[in-house]
N, C-alpha and C positions, 0 to 999 in steps of 0.2 A: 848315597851317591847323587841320588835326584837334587836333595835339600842341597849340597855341593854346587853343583852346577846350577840351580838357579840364584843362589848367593852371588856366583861368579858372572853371571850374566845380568842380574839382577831385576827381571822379572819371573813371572810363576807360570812355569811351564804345564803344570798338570793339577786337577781339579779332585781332591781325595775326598771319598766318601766312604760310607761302610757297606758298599759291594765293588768297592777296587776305584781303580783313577781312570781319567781320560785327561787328552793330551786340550790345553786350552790354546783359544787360537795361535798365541805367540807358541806356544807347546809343538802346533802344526807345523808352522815354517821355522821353528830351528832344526826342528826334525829334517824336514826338506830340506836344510844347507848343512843338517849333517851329511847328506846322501853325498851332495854336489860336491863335502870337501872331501868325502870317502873315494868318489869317482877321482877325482883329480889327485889324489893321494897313490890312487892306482897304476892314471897313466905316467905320472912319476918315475917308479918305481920300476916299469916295463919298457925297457928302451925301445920296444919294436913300435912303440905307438909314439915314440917323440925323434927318432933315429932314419932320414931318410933311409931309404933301401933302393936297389932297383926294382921296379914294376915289370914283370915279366910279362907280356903279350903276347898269347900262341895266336898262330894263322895255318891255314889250312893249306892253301894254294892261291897261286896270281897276288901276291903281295899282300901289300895294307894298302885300304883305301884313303881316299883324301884325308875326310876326320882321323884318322888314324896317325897316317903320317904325319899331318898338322899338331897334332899330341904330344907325340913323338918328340918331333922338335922342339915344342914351347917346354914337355916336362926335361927334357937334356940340354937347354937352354937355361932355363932355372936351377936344372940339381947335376950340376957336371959332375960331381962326384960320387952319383948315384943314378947311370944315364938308364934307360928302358933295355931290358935285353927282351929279342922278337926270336921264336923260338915258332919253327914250323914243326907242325904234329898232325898227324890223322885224322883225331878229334878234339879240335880246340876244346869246344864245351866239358867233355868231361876231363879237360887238362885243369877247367878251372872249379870243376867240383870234386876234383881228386889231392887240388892244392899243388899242380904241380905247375901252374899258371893263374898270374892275377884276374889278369881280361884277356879276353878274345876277340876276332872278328869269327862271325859264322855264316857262310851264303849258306839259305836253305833253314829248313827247321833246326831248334834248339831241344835236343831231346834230354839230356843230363838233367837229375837231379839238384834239388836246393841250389839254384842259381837263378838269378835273374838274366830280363836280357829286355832291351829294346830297337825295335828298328829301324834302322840311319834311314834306309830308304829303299829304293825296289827296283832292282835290275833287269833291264830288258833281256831274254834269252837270245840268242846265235843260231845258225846252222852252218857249223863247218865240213866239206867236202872239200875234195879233190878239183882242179881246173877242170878235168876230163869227164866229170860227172855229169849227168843229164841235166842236175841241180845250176848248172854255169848259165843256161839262159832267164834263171828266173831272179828279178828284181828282189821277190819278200817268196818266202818258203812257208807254205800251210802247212798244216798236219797231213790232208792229201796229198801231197808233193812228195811227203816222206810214206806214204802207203808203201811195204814192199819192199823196202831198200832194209842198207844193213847199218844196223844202230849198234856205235861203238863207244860201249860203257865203262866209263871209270870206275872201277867197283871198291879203290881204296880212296873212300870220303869225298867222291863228284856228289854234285846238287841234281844231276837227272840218273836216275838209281833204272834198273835192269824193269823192275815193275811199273814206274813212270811212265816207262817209253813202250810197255805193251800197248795200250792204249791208242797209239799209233798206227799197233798192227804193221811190225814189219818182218819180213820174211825171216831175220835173224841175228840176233844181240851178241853181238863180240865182247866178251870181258874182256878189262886189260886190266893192269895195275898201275896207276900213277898216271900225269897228264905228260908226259913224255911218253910214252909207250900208245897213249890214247892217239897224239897227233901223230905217229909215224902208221898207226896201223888206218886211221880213216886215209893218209896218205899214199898208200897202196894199193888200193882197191877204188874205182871209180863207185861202185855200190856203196861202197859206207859212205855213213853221217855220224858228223857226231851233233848234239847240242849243248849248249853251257852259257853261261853269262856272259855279256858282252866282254867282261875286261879279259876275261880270260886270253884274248887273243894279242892285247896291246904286251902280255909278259911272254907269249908263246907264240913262234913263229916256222911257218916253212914255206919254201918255195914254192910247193907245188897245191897247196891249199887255199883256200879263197873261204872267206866270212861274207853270210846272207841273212838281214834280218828277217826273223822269225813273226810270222803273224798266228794272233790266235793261238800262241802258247804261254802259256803263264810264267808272269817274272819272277825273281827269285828272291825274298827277302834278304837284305842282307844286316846283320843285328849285331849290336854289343852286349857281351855276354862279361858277369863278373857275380859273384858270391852273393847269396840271398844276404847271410849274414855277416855280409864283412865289416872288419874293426878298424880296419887299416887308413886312416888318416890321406897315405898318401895315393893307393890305390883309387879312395874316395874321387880325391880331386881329379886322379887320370882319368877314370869315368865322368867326370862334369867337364874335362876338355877333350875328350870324344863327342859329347853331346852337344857342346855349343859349334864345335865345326861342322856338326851335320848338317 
Protein backbone atom coordinates (compact mmCIF):
# COMPACT_ATOMS: atom_id res chain seq x y z
CA UNK A 1 0.00 0.00 0.00
CA UNK A 2 2.91 2.32 0.98
CA UNK A 3 4.86 1.44 -2.66
CA UNK A 4 0.92 2.53 -3.93
CA UNK A 5 0.60 5.71 -2.69
CA UNK A 6 3.98 6.89 -3.37
CA UNK A 7 3.75 5.76 -7.13
CA UNK A 8 0.51 7.99 -6.88
CA UNK A 9 2.14 10.89 -5.53
CA UNK A 10 5.29 10.31 -6.87
CA UNK A 11 7.77 10.85 -4.28
CA UNK A 12 9.31 8.50 -1.27
CA UNK A 13 7.52 8.84 1.58
CA UNK A 14 9.44 6.47 3.83
CA UNK A 15 13.13 5.30 4.31
CA UNK A 16 13.21 1.19 4.57
CA UNK A 17 15.97 -0.52 6.31
CA UNK A 18 16.35 -3.78 8.11
CA UNK A 19 15.08 -2.74 11.55
CA UNK A 20 11.74 -1.08 10.00
CA UNK A 21 11.04 2.39 8.14
CA UNK A 22 10.70 5.87 9.11
CA UNK A 23 8.61 8.48 7.54
CA UNK A 24 11.26 10.88 5.17
CA UNK A 25 10.81 14.45 5.24
CA UNK A 26 8.11 14.56 2.39
CA UNK A 27 6.88 11.25 4.44
CA UNK A 28 6.28 14.06 7.51
CA UNK A 29 4.17 16.56 5.73
CA UNK A 30 2.01 14.25 3.68
CA UNK A 31 1.29 12.73 6.75
CA UNK A 32 0.35 16.10 8.36
CA UNK A 33 -2.16 16.84 5.38
CA UNK A 34 -3.30 13.54 5.76
CA UNK A 35 -4.55 14.64 9.29
CA UNK A 36 -5.86 18.35 7.88
CA UNK A 37 -7.84 16.27 5.02
CA UNK A 38 -9.15 13.63 7.88
CA UNK A 39 -10.16 16.75 9.97
CA UNK A 40 -12.03 18.36 7.27
CA UNK A 41 -13.50 15.03 6.06
CA UNK A 42 -14.92 15.13 9.75
CA UNK A 43 -16.38 18.48 10.03
CA UNK A 44 -18.12 17.54 6.68
CA UNK A 45 -19.85 14.94 7.63
CA UNK A 46 -21.15 16.61 11.08
CA UNK A 47 -23.62 19.12 10.35
CA UNK A 48 -23.53 20.52 13.90
CA UNK A 49 -20.07 21.98 13.07
CA UNK A 50 -21.02 23.56 9.56
CA UNK A 51 -25.09 24.12 10.39
CA UNK A 52 -25.64 27.37 12.21
CA UNK A 53 -27.77 26.80 15.35
CA UNK A 54 -29.04 29.09 18.00
CA UNK A 55 -26.23 30.00 20.75
CA UNK A 56 -28.01 29.81 23.86
CA UNK A 57 -26.96 32.46 26.71
CA UNK A 58 -28.02 31.80 30.39
CA UNK A 59 -28.14 34.83 32.79
CA UNK A 60 -28.77 34.92 36.19
CA UNK A 61 -30.52 38.12 37.00
CA UNK A 62 -30.64 42.21 36.02
CA UNK A 63 -30.32 41.28 32.20
CA UNK A 64 -27.38 41.18 29.81
CA UNK A 65 -24.91 43.52 30.02
CA UNK A 66 -23.62 45.90 27.12
CA UNK A 67 -21.00 43.27 25.59
CA UNK A 68 -23.65 41.03 25.69
CA UNK A 69 -26.57 42.67 24.33
CA UNK A 70 -24.10 44.17 21.68
CA UNK A 71 -23.59 40.18 20.54
CA UNK A 72 -26.83 39.63 20.79
CA UNK A 73 -27.59 41.78 18.07
CA UNK A 74 -24.70 41.58 15.67
CA UNK A 75 -25.01 37.40 16.03
CA UNK A 76 -29.20 37.91 15.13
CA UNK A 77 -28.22 40.39 12.83
CA UNK A 78 -25.92 37.91 10.80
CA UNK A 79 -27.86 34.46 11.52
CA UNK A 80 -31.64 35.62 11.47
CA UNK A 81 -32.43 32.04 11.06
CA UNK A 82 -30.58 30.95 13.89
CA UNK A 83 -31.11 34.14 16.26
CA UNK A 84 -29.58 33.67 20.35
CA UNK A 85 -32.05 32.25 22.68
CA UNK A 86 -31.31 33.97 26.46
CA UNK A 87 -32.56 31.64 28.95
CA UNK A 88 -32.52 32.86 32.73
CA UNK A 89 -31.32 30.11 35.28
CA UNK A 90 -29.90 29.96 38.93
CA UNK A 91 -26.67 29.10 37.80
CA UNK A 92 -25.61 30.06 34.49
CA UNK A 93 -22.07 28.42 34.87
CA UNK A 94 -23.09 25.10 35.51
CA UNK A 95 -25.83 25.70 32.69
CA UNK A 96 -22.82 25.81 30.50
CA UNK A 97 -20.89 22.85 31.87
CA UNK A 98 -23.93 20.64 32.08
CA UNK A 99 -24.44 21.59 28.18
CA UNK A 100 -27.64 23.09 28.83
CA UNK A 101 -26.19 26.62 27.82
CA UNK A 102 -23.48 27.75 25.38
CA UNK A 103 -22.22 31.02 27.41
CA UNK A 104 -23.09 32.75 30.17
CA UNK A 105 -22.96 36.09 31.98
CA UNK A 106 -21.85 35.36 35.67
CA UNK A 107 -21.62 38.43 38.47
CA UNK A 108 -19.54 37.10 41.17
CA UNK A 109 -17.24 33.78 41.11
CA UNK A 110 -17.31 31.05 38.47
CA UNK A 111 -17.38 27.91 40.34
CA UNK A 112 -18.49 24.92 37.67
CA UNK A 113 -16.36 22.65 36.26
CA UNK A 114 -14.37 22.29 32.77
CA UNK A 115 -15.28 25.76 31.55
CA UNK A 116 -13.68 28.67 30.84
CA UNK A 117 -14.38 32.23 31.70
CA UNK A 118 -13.04 35.72 31.38
CA UNK A 119 -13.68 39.05 32.92
CA UNK A 120 -15.62 41.99 31.00
CA UNK A 121 -14.96 44.10 33.93
CA UNK A 122 -15.84 44.98 37.61
CA UNK A 123 -18.87 46.24 39.02
CA UNK A 124 -19.05 48.77 41.63
CA UNK A 125 -21.42 47.37 44.66
CA UNK A 126 -24.84 49.46 46.07
CA UNK A 127 -26.52 49.77 49.21
CA UNK A 128 -30.19 49.59 48.93
CA UNK A 129 -32.50 50.70 51.92
CA UNK A 130 -35.65 52.00 52.51
CA UNK A 131 -36.28 56.24 52.31
CA UNK A 132 -37.00 55.99 56.23
CA UNK A 133 -33.78 54.40 56.91
CA UNK A 134 -31.06 56.01 59.18
CA UNK A 135 -29.11 55.14 55.82
CA UNK A 136 -31.09 58.36 53.88
CA UNK A 137 -28.70 61.07 55.19
CA UNK A 138 -25.49 59.35 54.18
CA UNK A 139 -23.96 60.32 50.70
CA UNK A 140 -21.53 56.76 50.35
CA UNK A 141 -22.39 53.91 52.97
CA UNK A 142 -19.16 52.20 54.78
CA UNK A 143 -19.25 48.94 56.12
CA UNK A 144 -19.72 50.85 59.68
CA UNK A 145 -22.66 52.43 58.47
CA UNK A 146 -24.11 48.91 58.02
CA UNK A 147 -22.77 47.62 61.66
CA UNK A 148 -26.02 46.25 63.27
CA UNK A 149 -28.63 46.81 60.75
CA UNK A 150 -30.54 44.00 58.94
CA UNK A 151 -28.97 42.40 55.86
CA UNK A 152 -31.27 41.04 53.33
CA UNK A 153 -29.92 37.99 51.33
CA UNK A 154 -30.63 36.74 48.15
CA UNK A 155 -29.91 33.15 48.73
CA UNK A 156 -31.26 31.77 45.18
CA UNK A 157 -27.74 32.93 43.17
CA UNK A 158 -27.23 36.85 44.65
CA UNK A 159 -23.29 37.83 44.43
CA UNK A 160 -23.24 39.00 48.30
CA UNK A 161 -24.06 35.40 49.89
CA UNK A 162 -25.30 35.19 53.90
CA UNK A 163 -21.37 34.59 54.76
CA UNK A 164 -20.07 37.73 52.78
CA UNK A 165 -22.11 39.93 54.83
CA UNK A 166 -21.17 38.42 58.28
CA UNK A 167 -18.13 40.32 58.15
CA UNK A 168 -20.19 43.32 58.50
CA UNK A 169 -21.47 42.14 61.67
CA UNK A 170 -24.98 42.86 61.40
CA UNK A 171 -27.60 42.21 64.06
CA UNK A 172 -29.35 39.77 61.42
CA UNK A 173 -29.62 38.25 57.79
CA UNK A 174 -32.94 37.86 56.30
CA UNK A 175 -33.02 35.06 53.60
CA UNK A 176 -35.28 35.55 50.87
CA UNK A 177 -35.59 33.79 47.48
CA UNK A 178 -35.15 35.68 44.20
CA UNK A 179 -34.60 39.64 43.80
CA UNK A 180 -38.28 40.31 43.80
CA UNK A 181 -38.91 39.19 47.20
CA UNK A 182 -35.18 40.66 48.30
CA UNK A 183 -36.59 44.32 47.23
CA UNK A 184 -40.08 44.15 48.88
CA UNK A 185 -38.64 42.69 52.14
CA UNK A 186 -35.51 45.61 52.52
CA UNK A 187 -38.67 47.74 51.56
CA UNK A 188 -40.47 46.97 54.80
CA UNK A 189 -38.37 47.50 57.41
CA UNK A 190 -36.42 50.78 57.69
CA UNK A 191 -33.54 48.27 59.40
CA UNK A 192 -32.67 46.35 56.42
CA UNK A 193 -30.11 46.65 53.76
CA UNK A 194 -29.68 45.05 51.11
CA UNK A 195 -26.26 45.18 48.86
CA UNK A 196 -25.69 44.10 45.15
CA UNK A 197 -24.11 45.47 41.92
CA UNK A 198 -24.92 48.67 40.79
CA UNK A 199 -27.07 47.56 37.67
CA UNK A 200 -29.19 45.57 39.62
CA UNK A 201 -31.21 48.67 40.46
CA UNK A 202 -31.53 50.14 36.72
CA UNK A 203 -33.89 46.50 36.07
CA UNK A 204 -35.41 46.63 39.75
CA UNK A 205 -37.39 49.23 41.12
CA UNK A 206 -39.68 50.73 44.04
CA UNK A 207 -40.90 53.54 45.35
CA UNK A 208 -40.03 53.49 48.43
CA UNK A 209 -36.30 52.44 48.18
CA UNK A 210 -33.24 54.69 47.48
CA UNK A 211 -29.59 53.39 45.99
CA UNK A 212 -26.26 54.64 47.92
CA UNK A 213 -22.96 54.06 46.67
CA UNK A 214 -20.90 51.62 48.69
CA UNK A 215 -17.39 52.61 49.98
CA UNK A 216 -14.80 50.10 50.95
CA UNK A 217 -16.63 47.18 49.63
CA UNK A 218 -15.53 45.18 47.00
CA UNK A 219 -16.77 44.96 43.25
CA UNK A 220 -18.08 42.21 41.85
CA UNK A 221 -16.43 40.57 38.82
CA UNK A 222 -18.54 40.21 36.11
CA UNK A 223 -17.22 37.22 33.50
CA UNK A 224 -18.10 35.26 30.29
CA UNK A 225 -18.39 32.03 30.91
CA UNK A 226 -18.46 29.06 27.86
CA UNK A 227 -16.85 25.45 27.50
CA UNK A 228 -13.08 24.61 28.21
CA UNK A 229 -13.58 22.29 25.30
CA UNK A 230 -15.78 23.64 22.92
CA UNK A 231 -16.03 22.55 19.03
CA UNK A 232 -18.75 24.72 18.19
CA UNK A 233 -17.61 27.12 15.38
CA UNK A 234 -20.40 29.21 16.05
CA UNK A 235 -20.39 29.55 19.80
CA UNK A 236 -16.64 30.26 19.16
CA UNK A 237 -17.23 33.52 17.36
CA UNK A 238 -20.29 34.52 20.02
CA UNK A 239 -17.40 34.49 22.55
CA UNK A 240 -15.03 36.73 20.38
CA UNK A 241 -18.10 39.35 20.01
CA UNK A 242 -18.51 39.28 23.68
CA UNK A 243 -14.94 40.06 23.95
CA UNK A 244 -14.43 42.72 21.64
CA UNK A 245 -17.55 44.71 23.00
CA UNK A 246 -16.05 44.54 26.38
Amino acid sequence: MLREIEAAVGVRLVERGPHGAVLTADGEEFARRCVQVQESFDALVDPARWRSRPVTVAYAWAGLEAAFSGAVRSWNAAHPDAPCRLEQVPAPDAAVAGGAADVAVVRGPVTALEVRSRVLYREDRVVVHSRDSALHEKPRVTAEDLRDGHAVVNVDGGTTTAQWVQALHPAQVVPVHGVDEWVVAIAADPRRYGITPESTMRYYNHPSLEVRPAAGLDPVPVHVVWRAQERSADVTEFVRLVLEGA
